[in-house]
C-alpha positions as CSV (number, residue, x, y, z in Angstrom):
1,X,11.0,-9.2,-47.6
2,X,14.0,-9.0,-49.3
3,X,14.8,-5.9,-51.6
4,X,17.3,-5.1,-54.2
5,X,20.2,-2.6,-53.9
6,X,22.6,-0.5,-55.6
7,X,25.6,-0.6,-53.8
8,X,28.7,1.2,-53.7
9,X,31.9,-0.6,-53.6
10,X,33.8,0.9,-50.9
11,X,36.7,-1.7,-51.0
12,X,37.5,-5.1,-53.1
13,X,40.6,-6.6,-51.0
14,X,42.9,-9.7,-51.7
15,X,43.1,-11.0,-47.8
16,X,44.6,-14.3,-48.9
17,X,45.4,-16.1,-51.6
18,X,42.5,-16.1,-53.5
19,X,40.1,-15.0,-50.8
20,X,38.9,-11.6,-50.8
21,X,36.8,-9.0,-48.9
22,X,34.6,-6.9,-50.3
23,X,32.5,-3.8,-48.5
24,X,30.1,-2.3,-49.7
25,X,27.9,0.9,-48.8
26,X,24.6,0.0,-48.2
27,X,22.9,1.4,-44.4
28,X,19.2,-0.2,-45.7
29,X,20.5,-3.5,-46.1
30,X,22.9,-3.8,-43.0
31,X,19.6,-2.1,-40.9
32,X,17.7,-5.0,-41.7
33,X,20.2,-7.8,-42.1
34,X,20.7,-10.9,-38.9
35,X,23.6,-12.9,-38.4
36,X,23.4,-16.0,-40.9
37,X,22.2,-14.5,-44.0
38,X,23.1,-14.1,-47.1
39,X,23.0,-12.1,-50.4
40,X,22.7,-12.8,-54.1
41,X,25.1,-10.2,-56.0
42,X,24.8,-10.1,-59.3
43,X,28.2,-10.7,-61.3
44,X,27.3,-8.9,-64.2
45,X,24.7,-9.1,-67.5
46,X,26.6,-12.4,-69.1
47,X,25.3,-14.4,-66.4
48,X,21.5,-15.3,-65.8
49,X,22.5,-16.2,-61.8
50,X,23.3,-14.5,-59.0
51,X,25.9,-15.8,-57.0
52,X,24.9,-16.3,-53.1
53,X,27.1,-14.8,-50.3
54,X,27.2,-14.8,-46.6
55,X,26.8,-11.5,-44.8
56,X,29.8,-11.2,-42.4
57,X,29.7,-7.8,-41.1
58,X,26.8,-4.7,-41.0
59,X,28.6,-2.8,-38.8
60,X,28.7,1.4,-39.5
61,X,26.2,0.8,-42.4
62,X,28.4,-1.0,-44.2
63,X,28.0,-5.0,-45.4
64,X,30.8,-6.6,-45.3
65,X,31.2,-9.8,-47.6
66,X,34.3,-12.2,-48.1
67,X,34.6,-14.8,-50.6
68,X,36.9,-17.1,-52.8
69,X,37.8,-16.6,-56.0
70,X,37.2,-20.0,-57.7
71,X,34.9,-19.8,-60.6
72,X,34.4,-17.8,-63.7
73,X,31.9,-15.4,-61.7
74,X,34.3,-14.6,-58.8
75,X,37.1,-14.2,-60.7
76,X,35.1,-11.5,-62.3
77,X,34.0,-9.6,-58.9
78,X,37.6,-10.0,-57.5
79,X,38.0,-7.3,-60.4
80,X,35.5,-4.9,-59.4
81,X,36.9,-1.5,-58.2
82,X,36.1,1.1,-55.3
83,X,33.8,3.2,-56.8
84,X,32.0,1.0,-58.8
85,X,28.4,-0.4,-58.2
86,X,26.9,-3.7,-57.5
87,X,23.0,-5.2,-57.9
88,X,22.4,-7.1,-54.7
89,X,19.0,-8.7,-53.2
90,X,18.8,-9.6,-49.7
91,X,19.0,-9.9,-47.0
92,X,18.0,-13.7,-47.3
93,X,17.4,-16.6,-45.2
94,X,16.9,-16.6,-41.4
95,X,19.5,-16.2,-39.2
96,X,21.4,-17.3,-36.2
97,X,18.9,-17.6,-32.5
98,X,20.1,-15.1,-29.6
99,X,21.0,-18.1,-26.7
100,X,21.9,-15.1,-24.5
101,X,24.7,-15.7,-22.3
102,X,28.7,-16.4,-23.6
103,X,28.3,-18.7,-26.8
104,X,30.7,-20.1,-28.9
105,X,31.8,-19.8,-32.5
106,X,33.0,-22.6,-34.2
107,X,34.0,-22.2,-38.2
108,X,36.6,-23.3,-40.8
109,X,37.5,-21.8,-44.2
110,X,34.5,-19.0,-45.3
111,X,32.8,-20.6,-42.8
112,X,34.3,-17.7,-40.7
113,X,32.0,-15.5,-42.7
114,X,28.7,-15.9,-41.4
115,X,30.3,-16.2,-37.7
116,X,31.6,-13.2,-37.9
117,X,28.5,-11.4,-38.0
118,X,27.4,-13.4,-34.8
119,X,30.3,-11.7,-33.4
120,X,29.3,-8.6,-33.5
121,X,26.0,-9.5,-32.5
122,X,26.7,-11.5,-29.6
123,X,29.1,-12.0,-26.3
124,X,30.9,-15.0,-27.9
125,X,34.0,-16.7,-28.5
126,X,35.7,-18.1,-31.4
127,X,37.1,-21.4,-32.4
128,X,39.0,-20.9,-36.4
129,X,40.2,-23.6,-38.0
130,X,41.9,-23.8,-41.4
131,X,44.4,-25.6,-43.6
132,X,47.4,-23.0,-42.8
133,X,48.3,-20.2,-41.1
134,X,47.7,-17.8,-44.0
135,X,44.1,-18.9,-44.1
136,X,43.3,-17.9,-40.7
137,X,45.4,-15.5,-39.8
138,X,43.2,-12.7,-41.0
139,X,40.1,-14.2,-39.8
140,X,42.0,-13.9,-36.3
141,X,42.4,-9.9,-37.2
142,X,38.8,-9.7,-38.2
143,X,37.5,-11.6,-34.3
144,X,39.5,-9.5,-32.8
145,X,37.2,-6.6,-31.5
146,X,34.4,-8.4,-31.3
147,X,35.6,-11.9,-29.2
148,X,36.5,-12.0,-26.1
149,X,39.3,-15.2,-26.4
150,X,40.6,-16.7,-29.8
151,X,41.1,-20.6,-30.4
152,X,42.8,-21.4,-33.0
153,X,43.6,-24.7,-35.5
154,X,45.6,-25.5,-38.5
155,X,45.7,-28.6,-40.5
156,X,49.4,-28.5,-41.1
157,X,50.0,-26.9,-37.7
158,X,51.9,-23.9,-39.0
159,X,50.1,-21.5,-36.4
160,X,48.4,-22.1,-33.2
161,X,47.3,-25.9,-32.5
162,X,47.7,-28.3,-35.1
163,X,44.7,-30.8,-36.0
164,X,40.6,-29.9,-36.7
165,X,38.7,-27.5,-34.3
166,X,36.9,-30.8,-33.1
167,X,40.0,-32.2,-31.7
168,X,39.8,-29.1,-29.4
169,X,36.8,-28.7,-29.0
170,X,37.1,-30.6,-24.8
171,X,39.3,-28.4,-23.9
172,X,37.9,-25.1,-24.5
173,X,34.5,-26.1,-23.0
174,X,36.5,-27.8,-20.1
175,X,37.5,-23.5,-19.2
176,X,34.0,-21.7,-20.0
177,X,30.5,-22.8,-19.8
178,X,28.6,-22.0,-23.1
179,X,25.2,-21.2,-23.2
180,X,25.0,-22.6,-27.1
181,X,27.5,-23.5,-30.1
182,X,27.0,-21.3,-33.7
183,X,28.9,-23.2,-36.2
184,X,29.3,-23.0,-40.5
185,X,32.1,-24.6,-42.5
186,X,32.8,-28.2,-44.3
187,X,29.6,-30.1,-43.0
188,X,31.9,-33.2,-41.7
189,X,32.9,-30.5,-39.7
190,X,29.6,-29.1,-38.7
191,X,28.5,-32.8,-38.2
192,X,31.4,-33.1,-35.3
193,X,30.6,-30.0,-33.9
194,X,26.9,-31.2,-33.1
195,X,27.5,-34.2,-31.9
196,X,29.9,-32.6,-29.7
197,X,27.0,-30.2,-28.3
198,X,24.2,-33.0,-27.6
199,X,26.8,-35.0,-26.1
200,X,27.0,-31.3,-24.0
201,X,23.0,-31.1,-24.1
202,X,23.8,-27.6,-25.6
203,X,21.5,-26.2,-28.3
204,X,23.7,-25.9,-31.6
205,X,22.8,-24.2,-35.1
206,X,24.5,-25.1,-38.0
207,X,24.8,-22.9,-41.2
208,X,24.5,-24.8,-44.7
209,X,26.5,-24.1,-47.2
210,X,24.8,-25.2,-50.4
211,X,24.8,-24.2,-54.5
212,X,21.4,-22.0,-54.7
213,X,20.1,-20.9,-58.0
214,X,17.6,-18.7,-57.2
215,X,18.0,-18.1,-53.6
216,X,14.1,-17.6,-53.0
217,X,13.1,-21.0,-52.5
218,X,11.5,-21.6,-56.3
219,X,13.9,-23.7,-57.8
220,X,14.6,-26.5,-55.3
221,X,18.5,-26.9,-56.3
222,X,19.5,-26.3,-52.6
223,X,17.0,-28.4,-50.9
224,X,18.0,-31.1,-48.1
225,X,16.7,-33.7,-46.2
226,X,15.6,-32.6,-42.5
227,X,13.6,-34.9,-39.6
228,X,10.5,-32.7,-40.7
229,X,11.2,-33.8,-44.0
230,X,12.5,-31.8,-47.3
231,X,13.7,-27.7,-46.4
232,X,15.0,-25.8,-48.6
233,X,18.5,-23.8,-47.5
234,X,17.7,-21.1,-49.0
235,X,14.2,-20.5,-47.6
236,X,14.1,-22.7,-44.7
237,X,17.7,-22.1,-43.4
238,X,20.6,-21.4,-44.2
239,X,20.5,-22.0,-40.0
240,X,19.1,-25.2,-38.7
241,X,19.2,-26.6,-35.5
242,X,21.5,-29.3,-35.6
243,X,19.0,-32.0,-34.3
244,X,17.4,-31.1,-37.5
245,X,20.0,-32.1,-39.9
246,X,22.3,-34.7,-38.5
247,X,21.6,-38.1,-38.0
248,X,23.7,-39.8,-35.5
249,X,23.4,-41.3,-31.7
250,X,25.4,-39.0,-29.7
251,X,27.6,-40.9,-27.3
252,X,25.6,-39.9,-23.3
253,X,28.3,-41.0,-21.3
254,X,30.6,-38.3,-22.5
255,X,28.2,-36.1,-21.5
């Protein structure tokens, strides 16, 4: 059940334009938090909502949280200072199934986030992908003790491969078999990424990004449509199996 904290900011960092990571000094909440949840920080009094945010690393008692600075309430926690304290419920959600074996990590943007924590759950590999090389650069530094081999995108094809992780998606399974595919990020993306893995006959969960209101499953804002019917991300997910979520014929003969 999820609890509220009072946490300690331990660092509030600019990481890229507009992106930040914050840590924060909670040994509770990264005890009982799984790869693929989330928390609901509360910004301050002036605002009635708490704004959801993936979990990214619990490593050394310590939750580690990154986000973007785009609205009115994250421009106000990119302000927050070391020192200072922050109201946070979680941990939220479900989180990401243990395929055993090598799996691979497939993420664009904050998708990274949640991925991050599989990372240092699991023996995986990582596939980044994002516009240019500033914006995944330091998600490259972040991987880095915790994946074994780094593939890397960008859209402008200022660093590493240019093009979408989808586009490279054959060759990196052509060089290691993978027991599953994790993935989070725009949901075109996502939607590639699991047609991809049943034309593989891999399992692969997908991490839904969605606005939540309430983030316990009582107001319905994030709800989606699902082959069992209507879940809601918040409660339900935010990890689904793909074959859940996506509607499409994947292509057998690539397979």
């Amino acid at each position: 059940m999820a609890k509220t904290f009072d946490a300690v900011i331990l660092s509030n960092e600019e990481v890229a334009e507009k992106i930040f990571r914050l840590t924060v000094d909670t040994p509770e909440l990264a005890e009982i938090s799984h790869a693929g949840q989330f928390v609901q920080v509360k910004i301050s009094d002036d605002f009635t909502l708490r704004r959801p945010l993936g979990i990214a690393s619990t490593a050394n008692g310590k939750v580690k949280i990154f986000y973007r600075a785009v609205g009115r309430g994250t421009e106000i926690l990119s302000t927050r200072r070391t020192g200072e304290r922050l109201n946070i419920l979680g941990a939220l959600g479900n989180g990401y199934s243990d395929f055993g074996g090598k799996i691979l990590l497939v993420g664009g943007g904050m998708g990274m986030a949640p991925l991050l924590c599989a990372a240092e759950k699991f023996s995986a590999d990582v596939l980044i992908g994002g516009r240019t090389k500033e914006e995944v650069t330091f998600w490259q530094d972040e991987f880095r003790p915790h994946v074994e081999k780094f593939f890397i995108t960008t859209d402008d094809g200022s660093y590493a491969k240019k093009g979408f992780v989808i586009d490279l998606l054959p060759e990196v399974f052509a060089a290691e078999n993978y027991s599953a595919i994790l993935t989070c990020g725009p949901e075109i993306m996502m939607r590639g990424v699991a047609k991809f893995a049943a034309e593989k006959n891999i399992p692969c969960e997908v991490s839904f990004e969605k606005r939540m209101a309430c983030g316990l499953g009582a107001c319905l804002s994030c709800s989606i449509d699902t082959v069992d019917g209507r879940k809601k991300v918040c409660k339900d997910g935010p990890i689904f199996d793909a074959r859940k979520v996506f509607d499409y014929e994947p292509d057998n003969q690539n397979a």
